[in-house]
LODOPA-962465 format. One record per residue (C-alpha): x, y, z; residue number from 1. Coordinates in steps of 0.001 Angstrom, whole numbers, plus 500000, padded with zeros to 6 digits. Each point is the difference from the previous one (the first is absolute). Example, Ala and Ser with C-alpha at 12.3 -4.5 7.8 and 13.67 -1.06 7.14 Angstrom:
# residues 2
{px:512300, py:495500, pz:507800, pos:1} .
{px:501370, py:503440, pz:499340, pos:2} .
//
This chain:
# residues 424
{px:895923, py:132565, pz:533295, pos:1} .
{px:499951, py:496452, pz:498823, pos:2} .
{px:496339, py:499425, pz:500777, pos:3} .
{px:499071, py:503498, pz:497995, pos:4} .
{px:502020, py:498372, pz:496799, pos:5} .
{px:498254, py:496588, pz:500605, pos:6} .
{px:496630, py:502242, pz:500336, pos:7} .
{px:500550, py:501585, pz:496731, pos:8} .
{px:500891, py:496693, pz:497917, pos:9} .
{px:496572, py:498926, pz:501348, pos:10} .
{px:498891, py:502926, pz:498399, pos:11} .
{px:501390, py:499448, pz:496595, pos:12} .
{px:499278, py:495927, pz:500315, pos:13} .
{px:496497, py:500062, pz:500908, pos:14} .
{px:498508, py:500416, pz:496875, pos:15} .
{px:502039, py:496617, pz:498978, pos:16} .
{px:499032, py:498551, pz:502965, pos:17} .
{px:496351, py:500317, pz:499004, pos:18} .
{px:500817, py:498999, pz:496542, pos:19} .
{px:501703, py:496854, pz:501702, pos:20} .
{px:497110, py:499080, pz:501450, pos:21} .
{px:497885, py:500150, pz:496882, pos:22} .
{px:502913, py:497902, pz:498320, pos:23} .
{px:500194, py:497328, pz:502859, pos:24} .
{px:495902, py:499379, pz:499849, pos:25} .
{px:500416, py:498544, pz:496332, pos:26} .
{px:500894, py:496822, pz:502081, pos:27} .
{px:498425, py:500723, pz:503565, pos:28} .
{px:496902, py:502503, pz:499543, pos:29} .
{px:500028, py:500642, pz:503715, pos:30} .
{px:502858, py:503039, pz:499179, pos:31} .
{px:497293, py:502017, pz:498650, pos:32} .
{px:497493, py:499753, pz:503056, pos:33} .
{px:499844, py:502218, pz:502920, pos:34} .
{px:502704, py:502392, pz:498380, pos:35} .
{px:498501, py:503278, pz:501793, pos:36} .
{px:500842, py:498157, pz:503137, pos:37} .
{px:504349, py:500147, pz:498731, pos:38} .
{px:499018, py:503974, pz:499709, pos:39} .
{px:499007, py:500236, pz:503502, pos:40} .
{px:496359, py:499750, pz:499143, pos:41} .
{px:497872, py:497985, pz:502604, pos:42} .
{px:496280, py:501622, pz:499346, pos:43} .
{px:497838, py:497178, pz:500796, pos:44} .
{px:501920, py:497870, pz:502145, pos:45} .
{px:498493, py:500242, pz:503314, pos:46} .
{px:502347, py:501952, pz:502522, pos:47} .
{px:498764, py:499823, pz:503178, pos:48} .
{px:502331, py:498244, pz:502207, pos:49} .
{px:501778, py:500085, pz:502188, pos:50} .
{px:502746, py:498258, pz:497829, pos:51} .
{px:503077, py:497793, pz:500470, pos:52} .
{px:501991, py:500368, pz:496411, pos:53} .
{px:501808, py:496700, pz:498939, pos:54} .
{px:501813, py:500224, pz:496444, pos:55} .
{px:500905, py:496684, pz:497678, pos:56} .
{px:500976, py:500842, pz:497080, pos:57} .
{px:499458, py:496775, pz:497981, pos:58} .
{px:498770, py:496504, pz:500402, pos:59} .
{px:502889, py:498488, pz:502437, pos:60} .
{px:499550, py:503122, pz:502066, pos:61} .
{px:496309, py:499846, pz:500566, pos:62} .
{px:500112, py:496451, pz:501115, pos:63} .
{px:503245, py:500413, pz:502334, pos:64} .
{px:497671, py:502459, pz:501362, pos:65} .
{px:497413, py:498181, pz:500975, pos:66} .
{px:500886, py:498359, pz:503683, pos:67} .
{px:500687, py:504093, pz:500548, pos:68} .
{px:496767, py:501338, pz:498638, pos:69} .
{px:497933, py:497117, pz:501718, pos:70} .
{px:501607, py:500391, pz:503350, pos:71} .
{px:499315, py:503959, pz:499679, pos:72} .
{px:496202, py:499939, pz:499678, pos:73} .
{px:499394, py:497497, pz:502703, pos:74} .
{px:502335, py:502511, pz:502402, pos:75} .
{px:498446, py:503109, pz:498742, pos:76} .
{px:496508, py:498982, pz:499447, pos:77} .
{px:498886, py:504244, pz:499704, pos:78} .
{px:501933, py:499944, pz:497036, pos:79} .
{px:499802, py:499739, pz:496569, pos:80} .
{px:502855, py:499054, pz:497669, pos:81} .
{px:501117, py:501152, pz:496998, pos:82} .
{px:502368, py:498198, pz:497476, pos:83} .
{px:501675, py:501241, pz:497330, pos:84} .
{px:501860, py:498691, pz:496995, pos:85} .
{px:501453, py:500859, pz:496946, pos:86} .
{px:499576, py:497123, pz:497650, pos:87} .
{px:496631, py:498610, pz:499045, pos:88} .
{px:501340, py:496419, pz:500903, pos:89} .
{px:500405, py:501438, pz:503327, pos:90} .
{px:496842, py:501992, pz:500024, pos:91} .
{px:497998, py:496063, pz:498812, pos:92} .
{px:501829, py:498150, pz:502890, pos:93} .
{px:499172, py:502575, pz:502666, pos:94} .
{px:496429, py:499599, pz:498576, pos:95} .
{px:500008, py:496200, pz:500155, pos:96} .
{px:501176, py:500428, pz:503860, pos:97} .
{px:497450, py:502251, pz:500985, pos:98} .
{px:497574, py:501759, pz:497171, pos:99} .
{px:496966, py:498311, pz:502693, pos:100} .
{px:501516, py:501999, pz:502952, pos:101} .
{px:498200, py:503082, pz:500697, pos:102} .
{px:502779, py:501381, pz:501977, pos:103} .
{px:502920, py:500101, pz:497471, pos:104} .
{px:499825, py:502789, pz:496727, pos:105} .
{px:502699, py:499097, pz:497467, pos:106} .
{px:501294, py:502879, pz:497654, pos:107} .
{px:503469, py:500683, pz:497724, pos:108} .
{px:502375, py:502007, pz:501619, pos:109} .
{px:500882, py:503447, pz:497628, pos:110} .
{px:502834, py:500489, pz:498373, pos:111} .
{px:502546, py:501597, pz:502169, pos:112} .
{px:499555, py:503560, pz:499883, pos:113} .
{px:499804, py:502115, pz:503048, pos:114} .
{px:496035, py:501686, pz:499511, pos:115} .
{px:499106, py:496643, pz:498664, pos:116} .
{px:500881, py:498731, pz:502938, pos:117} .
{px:498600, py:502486, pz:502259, pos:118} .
{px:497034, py:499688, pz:497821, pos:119} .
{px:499976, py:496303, pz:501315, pos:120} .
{px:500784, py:500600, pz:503615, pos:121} .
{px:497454, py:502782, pz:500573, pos:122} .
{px:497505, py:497595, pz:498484, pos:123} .
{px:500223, py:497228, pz:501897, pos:124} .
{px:501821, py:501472, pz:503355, pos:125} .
{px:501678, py:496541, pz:501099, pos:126} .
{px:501123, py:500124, pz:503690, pos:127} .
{px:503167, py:497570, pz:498508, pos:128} .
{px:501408, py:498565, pz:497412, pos:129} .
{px:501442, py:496950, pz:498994, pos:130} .
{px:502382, py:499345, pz:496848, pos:131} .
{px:500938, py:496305, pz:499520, pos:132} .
{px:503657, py:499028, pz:498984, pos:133} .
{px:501567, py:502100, pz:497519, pos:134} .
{px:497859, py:502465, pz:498545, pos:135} .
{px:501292, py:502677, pz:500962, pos:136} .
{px:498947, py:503832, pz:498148, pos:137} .
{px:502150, py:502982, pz:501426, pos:138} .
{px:496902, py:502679, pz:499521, pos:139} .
{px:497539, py:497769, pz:501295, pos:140} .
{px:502010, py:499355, pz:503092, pos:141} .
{px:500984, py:503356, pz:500736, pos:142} .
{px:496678, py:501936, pz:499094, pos:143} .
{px:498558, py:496817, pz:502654, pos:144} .
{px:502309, py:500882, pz:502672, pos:145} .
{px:499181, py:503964, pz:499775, pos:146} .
{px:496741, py:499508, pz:500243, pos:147} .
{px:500522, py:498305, pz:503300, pos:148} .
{px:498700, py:496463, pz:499306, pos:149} .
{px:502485, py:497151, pz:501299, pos:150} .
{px:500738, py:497818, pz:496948, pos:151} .
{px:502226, py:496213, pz:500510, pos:152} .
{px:501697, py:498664, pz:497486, pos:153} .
{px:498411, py:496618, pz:500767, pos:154} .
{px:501933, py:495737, pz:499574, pos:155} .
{px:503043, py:502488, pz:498525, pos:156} .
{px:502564, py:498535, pz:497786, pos:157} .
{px:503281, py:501102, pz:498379, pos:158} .
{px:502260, py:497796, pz:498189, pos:159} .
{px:503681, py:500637, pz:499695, pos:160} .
{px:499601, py:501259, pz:496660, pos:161} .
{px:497119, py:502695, pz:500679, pos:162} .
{px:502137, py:500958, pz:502942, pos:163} .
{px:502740, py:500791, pz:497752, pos:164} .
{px:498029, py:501958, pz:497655, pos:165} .
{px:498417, py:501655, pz:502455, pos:166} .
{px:503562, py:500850, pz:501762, pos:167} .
{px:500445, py:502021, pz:497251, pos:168} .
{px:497899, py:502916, pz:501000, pos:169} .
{px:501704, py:500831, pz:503557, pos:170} .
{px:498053, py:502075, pz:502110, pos:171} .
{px:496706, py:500113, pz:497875, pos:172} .
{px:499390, py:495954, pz:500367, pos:173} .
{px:500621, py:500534, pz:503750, pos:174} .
{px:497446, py:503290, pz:499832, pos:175} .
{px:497516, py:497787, pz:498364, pos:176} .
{px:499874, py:497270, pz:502094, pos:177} .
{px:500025, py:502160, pz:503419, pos:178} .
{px:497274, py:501596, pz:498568, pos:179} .
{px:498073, py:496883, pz:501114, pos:180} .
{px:499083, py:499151, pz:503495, pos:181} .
{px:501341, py:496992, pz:500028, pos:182} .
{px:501463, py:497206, pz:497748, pos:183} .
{px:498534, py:496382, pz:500856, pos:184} .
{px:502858, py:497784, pz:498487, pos:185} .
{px:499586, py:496490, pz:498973, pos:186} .
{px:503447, py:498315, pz:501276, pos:187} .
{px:503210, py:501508, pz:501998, pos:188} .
{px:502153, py:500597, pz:496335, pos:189} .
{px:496672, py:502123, pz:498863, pos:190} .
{px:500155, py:501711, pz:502876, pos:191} .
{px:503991, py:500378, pz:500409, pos:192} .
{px:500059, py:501362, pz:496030, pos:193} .
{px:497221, py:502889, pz:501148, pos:194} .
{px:502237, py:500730, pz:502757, pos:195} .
{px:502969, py:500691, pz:498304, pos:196} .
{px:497950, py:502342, pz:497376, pos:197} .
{px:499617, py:502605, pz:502940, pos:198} .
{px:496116, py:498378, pz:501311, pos:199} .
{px:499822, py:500397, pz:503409, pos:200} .
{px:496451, py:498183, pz:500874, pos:201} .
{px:500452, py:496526, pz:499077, pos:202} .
{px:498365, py:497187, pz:501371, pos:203} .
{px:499763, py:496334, pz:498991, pos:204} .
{px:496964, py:498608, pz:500028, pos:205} .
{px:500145, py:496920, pz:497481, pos:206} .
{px:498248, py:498986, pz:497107, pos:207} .
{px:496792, py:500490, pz:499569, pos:208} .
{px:499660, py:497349, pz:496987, pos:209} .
{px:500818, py:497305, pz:502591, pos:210} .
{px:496539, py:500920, pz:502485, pos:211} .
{px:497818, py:498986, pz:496612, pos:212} .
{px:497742, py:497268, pz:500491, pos:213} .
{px:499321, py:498084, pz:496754, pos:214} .
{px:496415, py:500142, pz:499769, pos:215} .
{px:497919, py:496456, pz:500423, pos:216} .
{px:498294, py:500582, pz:496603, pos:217} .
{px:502912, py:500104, pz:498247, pos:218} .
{px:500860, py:496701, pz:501122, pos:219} .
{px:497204, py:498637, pz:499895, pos:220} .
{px:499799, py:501494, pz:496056, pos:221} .
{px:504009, py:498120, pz:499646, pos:222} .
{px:498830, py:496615, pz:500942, pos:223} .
{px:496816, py:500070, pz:497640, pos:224} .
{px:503443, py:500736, pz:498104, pos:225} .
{px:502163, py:497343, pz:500365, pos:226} .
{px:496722, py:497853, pz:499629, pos:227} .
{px:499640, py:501179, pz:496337, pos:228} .
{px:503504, py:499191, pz:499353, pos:229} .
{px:499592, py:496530, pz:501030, pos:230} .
{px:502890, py:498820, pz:501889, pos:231} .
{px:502803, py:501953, pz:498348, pos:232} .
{px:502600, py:501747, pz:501433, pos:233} .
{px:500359, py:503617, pz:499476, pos:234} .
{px:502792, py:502820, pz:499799, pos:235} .
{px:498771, py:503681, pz:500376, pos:236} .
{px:501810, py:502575, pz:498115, pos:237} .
{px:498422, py:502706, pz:502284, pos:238} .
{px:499801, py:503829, pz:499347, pos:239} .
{px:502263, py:499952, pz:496981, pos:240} .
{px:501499, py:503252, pz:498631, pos:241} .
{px:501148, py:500529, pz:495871, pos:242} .
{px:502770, py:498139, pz:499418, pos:243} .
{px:499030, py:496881, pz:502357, pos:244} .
{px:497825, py:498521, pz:498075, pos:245} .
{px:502453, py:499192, pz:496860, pos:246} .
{px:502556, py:498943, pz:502604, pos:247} .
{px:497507, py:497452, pz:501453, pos:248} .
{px:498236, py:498507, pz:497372, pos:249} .
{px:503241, py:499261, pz:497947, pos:250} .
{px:501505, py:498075, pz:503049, pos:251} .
{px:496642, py:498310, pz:500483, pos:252} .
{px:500032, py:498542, pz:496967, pos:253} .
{px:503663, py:498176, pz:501009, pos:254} .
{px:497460, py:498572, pz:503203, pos:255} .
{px:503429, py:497960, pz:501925, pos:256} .
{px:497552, py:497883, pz:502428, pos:257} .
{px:498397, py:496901, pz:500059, pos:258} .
{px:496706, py:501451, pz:498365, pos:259} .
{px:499573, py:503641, pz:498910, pos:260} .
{px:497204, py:502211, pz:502272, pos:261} .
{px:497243, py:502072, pz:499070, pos:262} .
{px:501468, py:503513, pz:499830, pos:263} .
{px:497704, py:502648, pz:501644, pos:264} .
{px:501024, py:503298, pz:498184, pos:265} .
{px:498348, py:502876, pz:501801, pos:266} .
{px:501425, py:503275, pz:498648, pos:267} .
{px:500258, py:502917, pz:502698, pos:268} .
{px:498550, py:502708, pz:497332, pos:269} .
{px:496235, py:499148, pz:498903, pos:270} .
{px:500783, py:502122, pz:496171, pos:271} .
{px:502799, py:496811, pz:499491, pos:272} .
{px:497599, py:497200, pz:500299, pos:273} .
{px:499124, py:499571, pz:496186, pos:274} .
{px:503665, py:501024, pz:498877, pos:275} .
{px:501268, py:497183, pz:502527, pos:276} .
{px:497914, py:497549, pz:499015, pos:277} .
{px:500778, py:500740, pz:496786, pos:278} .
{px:503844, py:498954, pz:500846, pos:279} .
{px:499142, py:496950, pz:501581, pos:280} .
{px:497704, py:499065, pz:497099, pos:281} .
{px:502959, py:500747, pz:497300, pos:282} .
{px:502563, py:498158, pz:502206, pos:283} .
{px:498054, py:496768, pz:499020, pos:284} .
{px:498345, py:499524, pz:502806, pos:285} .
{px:495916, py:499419, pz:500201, pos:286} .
{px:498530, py:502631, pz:502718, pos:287} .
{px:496499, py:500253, pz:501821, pos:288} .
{px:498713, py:503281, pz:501902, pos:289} .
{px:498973, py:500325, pz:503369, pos:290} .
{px:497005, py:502479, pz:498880, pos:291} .
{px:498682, py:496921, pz:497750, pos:292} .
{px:500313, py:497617, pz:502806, pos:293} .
{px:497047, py:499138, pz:502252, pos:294} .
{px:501670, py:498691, pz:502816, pos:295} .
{px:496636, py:499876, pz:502538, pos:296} .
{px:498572, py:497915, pz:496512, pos:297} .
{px:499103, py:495926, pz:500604, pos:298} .
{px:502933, py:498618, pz:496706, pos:299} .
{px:502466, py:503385, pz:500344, pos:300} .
{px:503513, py:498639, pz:498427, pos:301} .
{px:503208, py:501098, pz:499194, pos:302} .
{px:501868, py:498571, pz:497143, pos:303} .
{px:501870, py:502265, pz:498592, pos:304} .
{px:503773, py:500380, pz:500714, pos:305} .
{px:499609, py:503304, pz:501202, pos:306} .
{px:497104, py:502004, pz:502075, pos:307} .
{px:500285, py:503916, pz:498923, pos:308} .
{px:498993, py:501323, pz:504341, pos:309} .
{px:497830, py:502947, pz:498110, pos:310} .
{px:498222, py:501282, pz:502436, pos:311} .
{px:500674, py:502521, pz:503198, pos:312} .
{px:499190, py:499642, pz:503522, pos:313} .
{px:500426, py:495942, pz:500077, pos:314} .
{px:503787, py:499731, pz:500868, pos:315} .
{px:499478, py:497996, pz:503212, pos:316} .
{px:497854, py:497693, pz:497419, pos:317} .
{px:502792, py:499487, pz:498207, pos:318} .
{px:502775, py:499363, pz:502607, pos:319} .
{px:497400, py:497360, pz:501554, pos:320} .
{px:499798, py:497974, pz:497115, pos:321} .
{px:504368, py:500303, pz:499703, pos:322} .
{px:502341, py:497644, pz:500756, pos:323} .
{px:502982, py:502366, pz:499583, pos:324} .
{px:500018, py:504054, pz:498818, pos:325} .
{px:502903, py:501724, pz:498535, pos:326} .
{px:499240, py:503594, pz:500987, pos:327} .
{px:500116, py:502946, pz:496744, pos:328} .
{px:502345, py:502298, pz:499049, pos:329} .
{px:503081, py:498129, pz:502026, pos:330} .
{px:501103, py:498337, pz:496940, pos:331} .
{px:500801, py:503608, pz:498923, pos:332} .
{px:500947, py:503042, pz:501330, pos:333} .
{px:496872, py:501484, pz:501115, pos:334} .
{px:500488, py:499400, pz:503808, pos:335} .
{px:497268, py:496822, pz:500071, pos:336} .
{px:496178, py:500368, pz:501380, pos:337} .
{px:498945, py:498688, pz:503501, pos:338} .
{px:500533, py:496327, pz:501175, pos:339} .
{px:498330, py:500016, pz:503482, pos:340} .
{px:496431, py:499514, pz:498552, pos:341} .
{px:501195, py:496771, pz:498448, pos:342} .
{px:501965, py:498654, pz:502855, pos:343} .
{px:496859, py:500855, pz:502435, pos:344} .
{px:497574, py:497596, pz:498107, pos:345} .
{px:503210, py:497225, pz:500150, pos:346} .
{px:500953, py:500191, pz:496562, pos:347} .
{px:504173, py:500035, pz:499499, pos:348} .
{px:501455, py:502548, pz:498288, pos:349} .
{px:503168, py:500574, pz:497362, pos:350} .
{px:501025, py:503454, pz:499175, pos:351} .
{px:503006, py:501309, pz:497825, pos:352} .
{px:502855, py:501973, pz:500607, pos:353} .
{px:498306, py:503206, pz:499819, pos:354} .
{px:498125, py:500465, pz:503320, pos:355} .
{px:500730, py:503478, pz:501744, pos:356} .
{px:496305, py:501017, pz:500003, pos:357} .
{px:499695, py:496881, pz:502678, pos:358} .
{px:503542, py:499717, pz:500994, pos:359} .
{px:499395, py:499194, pz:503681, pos:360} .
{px:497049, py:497692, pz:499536, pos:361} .
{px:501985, py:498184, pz:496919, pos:362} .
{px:502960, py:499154, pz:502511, pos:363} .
{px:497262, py:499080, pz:502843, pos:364} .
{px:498429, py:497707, pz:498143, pos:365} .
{px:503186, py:498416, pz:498361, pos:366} .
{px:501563, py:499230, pz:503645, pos:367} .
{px:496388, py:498600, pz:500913, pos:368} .
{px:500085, py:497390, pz:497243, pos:369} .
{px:497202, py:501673, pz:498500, pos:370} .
{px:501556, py:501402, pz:496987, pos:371} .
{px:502682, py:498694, pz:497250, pos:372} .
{px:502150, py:502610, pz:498022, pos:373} .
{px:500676, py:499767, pz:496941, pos:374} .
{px:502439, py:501669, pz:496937, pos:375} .
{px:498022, py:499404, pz:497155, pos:376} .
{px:497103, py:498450, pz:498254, pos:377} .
{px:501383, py:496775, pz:499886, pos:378} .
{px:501299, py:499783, pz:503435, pos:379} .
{px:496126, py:500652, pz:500618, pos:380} .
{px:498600, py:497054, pz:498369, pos:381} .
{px:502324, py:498192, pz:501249, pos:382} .
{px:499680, py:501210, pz:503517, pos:383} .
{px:496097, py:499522, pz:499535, pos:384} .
{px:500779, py:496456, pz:498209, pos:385} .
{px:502110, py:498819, pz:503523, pos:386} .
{px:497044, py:500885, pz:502340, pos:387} .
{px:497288, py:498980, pz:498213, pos:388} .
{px:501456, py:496311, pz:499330, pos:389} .
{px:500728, py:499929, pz:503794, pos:390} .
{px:496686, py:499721, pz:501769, pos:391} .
{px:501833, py:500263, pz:503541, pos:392} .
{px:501963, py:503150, pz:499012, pos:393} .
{px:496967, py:501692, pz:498591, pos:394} .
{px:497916, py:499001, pz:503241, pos:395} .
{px:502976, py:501074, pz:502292, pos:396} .
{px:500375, py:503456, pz:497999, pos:397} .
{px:496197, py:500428, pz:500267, pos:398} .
{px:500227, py:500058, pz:503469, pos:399} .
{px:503079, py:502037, pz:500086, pos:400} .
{px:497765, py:502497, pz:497831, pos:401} .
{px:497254, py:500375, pz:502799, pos:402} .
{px:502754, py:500133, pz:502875, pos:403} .
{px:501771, py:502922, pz:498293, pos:404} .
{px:496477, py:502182, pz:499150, pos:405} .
{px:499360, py:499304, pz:503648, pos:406} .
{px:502539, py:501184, pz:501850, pos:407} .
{px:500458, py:503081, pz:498424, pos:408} .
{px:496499, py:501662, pz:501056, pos:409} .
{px:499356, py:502766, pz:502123, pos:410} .
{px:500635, py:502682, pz:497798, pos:411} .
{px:496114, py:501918, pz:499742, pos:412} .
{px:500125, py:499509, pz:504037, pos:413} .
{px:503540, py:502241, pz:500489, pos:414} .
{px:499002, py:502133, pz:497250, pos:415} .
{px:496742, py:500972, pz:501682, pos:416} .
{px:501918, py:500691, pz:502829, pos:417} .
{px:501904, py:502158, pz:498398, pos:418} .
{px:497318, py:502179, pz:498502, pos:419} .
{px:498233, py:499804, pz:503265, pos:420} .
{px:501957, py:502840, pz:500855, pos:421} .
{px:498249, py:502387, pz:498422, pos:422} .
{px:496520, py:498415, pz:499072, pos:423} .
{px:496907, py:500870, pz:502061, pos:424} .
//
């Protein structure tokens, strides 16, 4: 009953959903491209297959997927792959990853509607799916399951808090998540709060984030980096969510250290980069862009007091060229964004209070040494200020950094394990 009234809301939201799109592309023009495929509509795309189905909905998705999506075309090499997304952010990094590989189709997932997605399944016929983390859409699962292709809810997460809220609907949460074949959970509390919702095919696997290798070109790109910066030290404000940024740049400006760093502000949401640069330019502070820098240029310099990270796809450029990242959206109550990619190129990490999208890894990396917590913005400059006026710390939590993304691998091995169950 509760999936027929969630069916007919769809009904009655769609046409704002499509209006939301059109809204959204006034800053990010991708919203408005590829919309037939949100409809179900995939005339065009090539469908021969046969296909393995991995979803990600967004950027952080797509790239946790990566070690997973690698790993299954070399073990399925008849194959093809398709990846689907929902955000154009998503849709670009998949692209960047593998738009020159023959073998993998990317297209948006539709809205979540049981004929569109039949519509979808009878299209492309995947032999199994593959959702990654959280998103999780009741028709889509359920209409998946009927039609009799095994579907994972891949590197699985669920915070205290979405546990709670998902409590709340009893039986249907525990319908819903039996109605995949099996949940792949990140840590032992992920898999213990699935549990006690009623799941009764959990296995933990690990996270998938830690098996991703930071790519040589993007460190190669992060020294030509700290070249054009000329000797000076640097703290990364990395994948910063609305309401960081004020928080940051005000508490920069109170630098407590011997001399003040460059600040690398690299927002998480391409559509903010002018409105945060914006900020950092009325907060008094002079600010160059990465898309008007020419690092690979003989003379490239940074003088400015602040480098605006504008530009997607170069994240492993800019922990490379970082002495020290605070991590987004920890400062407030969003949950923070992923800190294994930093602490796998040896940069040290400082998150906020606020980190129960990365609960586990936060703690992990705090008892390695790798990480600092802190309360506020203050308490992160001043954090940042300690390490970066102790050359031995910083060296010692460097290393700390590469211990911790090290012995936490495995997790695309055990999860191909898992779905080797019912792959041919």
């Amino acid at each position: 009953m509760l999936r027929w009234i969630y069916t007919l809301l769809w009904l009655v939201i769609l046409p704002v959903a499509l209006l939301r799109l059109v809204w959204r592309s006034r800053k990010e023009p991708g919203y408005v491209h590829h919309v037939g495929e949100r409809l179900g509509q995939y005339e065009g795309i090539p469908a021969a297959g046969p296909w393995l189905w991995v979803h990600a909905v967004s950027v952080g998705e797509t790239r946790a997927a990566q070690p997973l999506i690698d790993s299954l075309l070399a073990a399925y090499p008849g194959h093809r792959l398709l990846l689907t997304h929902m955000t154009p952010t998503g849709r670009q990094t998949g692209a960047q990853l593998y738009g020159d590989n023959p073998r993998v189709q990317q297209c948006y997932l539709p809205y979540d509607m049981p004929w569109l997605v039949r519509r979808f399944l009878s299209y492309f016929r995947p032999e199994a799916g593959m959702i990654m983390e959280t998103e999780v859409w009741p028709n889509l699962v359920h209409v998946t399951r009927r039609a009799g292709v095994p579907l994972f809810l891949v590197n699985a997460r669920l915070s205290p808090r979405s546990y709670r809220r998902t409590a709340r609907f009893g039986g249907a949460a525990a319908a819903l998540y039996n109605d995949f074949s099996m949940v792949l959970a990140q840590t032992a509390s992920d898999a213990e709060r699935y549990r006690a919702l009623g799941v009764r095919s959990v296995q933990i696997t690990g996270n998938l984030k830690f098996d991703m290798q930071p790519p040589d070109t993007g460190i190669a790109r992060g020294q030509a980096l700290r070249q054009a910066l000329g000797g000076r030290q640097v703290l990364a404000a990395a994948s910063t969510r609305e309401g960081d940024e004020p928080l940051i740049l005000e508490a920069f400006s109170r630098w407590p250290g011997k001399q003040r760093p460059l600040l690398l502000l690299i927002p998480r949401h391409p559509q903010r980069f002018d409105e945060v640069a914006g900020m950092a330019t009325r907060s008094g502070f002079s600010v160059q862009r990465r898309s008007a820098l020419h690092i690979d240029s003989a003379g490239a310099e940074v003088n400015a007091d602040v480098l605006l990270g504008d530009s997607m796809g170069e994240m492993a450029m800019y922990y490379a060229a970082s002495d020290i990242a605070y991590i987004g959206g920890s400062l407030i109550p969003l949950g923070g964004q992923n800190l294994i990619e930093a602490c796998a190129i040896g940069t040290p990490v400082l998150m906020g209070l606020h980190t129960f999208n990365f609960a586990q890894a936060t703690e992990d990396a705090i008892a390695a040494g790798a990480c600092l917590r802190v309360a506020n913005a203050d308490e992160l400059m001043a954090a940042a200020a300690g390490v970066l006026d102790d050359p031995s710390r910083l060296a010692e939590m460097r290393a700390n950094a590469l211990t911790f993304a090290g012995l936490h691998r495995g997790a695309t091995a055990r999860t191909l394990g898992m779905l080797a169950r019912v792959l041919r």
